[in-house]
C-alpha positions in Angstrom: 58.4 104.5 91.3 57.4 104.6 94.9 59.6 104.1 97.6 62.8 103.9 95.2 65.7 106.1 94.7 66.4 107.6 91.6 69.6 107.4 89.0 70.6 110.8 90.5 70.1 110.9 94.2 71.7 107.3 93.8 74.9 109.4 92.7 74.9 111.9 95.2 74.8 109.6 97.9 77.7 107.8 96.6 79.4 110.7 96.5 78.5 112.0 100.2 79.8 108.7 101.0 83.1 108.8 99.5 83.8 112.1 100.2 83.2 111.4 104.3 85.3 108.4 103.4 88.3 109.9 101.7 88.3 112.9 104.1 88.8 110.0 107.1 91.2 107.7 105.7 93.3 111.4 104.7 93.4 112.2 107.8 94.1 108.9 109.5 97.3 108.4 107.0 98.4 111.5 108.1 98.3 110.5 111.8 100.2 107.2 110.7 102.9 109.4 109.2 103.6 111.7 111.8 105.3 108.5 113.6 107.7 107.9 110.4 108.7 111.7 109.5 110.1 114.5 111.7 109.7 118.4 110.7 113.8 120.1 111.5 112.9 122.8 113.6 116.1 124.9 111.3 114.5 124.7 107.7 111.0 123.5 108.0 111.6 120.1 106.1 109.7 116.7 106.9 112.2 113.8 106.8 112.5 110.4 107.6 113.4 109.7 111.2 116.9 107.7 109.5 117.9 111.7 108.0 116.5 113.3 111.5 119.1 113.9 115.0 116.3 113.5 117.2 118.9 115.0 119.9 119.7 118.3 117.9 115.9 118.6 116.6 117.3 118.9 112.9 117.8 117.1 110.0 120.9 115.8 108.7 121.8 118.5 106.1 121.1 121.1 108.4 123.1 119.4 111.1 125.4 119.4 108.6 126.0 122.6 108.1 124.4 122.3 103.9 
């Protein structure tokens, strides 16, 4: 078999590949994300910026008092 790949090191390259591929779109979703959720600066919590007082810095419940 010259010159050709075999079975195995087919595999493993399809592996490096999607590994490098998974790690990027992970870390570009979490970019995308950081524009939708907040983290309260009280409890720690990621919410949605609809539960979030951008003002206060919190999130509802804690704004709230819960």
């Amino acid at each position: 078999m010259a010159g050709g790949f075999t079975a195995i090191e087919n595999e493993e390259a399809r592996q490096i590949i999607w590994v490098q591929e998974h790690k990027f779109a992970f870390e570009h979703s979490n970019l995308d994300v950081r524009s939708i959720f907040n983290r309260c600066q009280k409890c720690g919590k990621w919410v949605c910026n609809e539960c979030y007082e951008m003002e206060d810095g919190v999130c509802d419940e804690c704004n709230r008092g819960f």
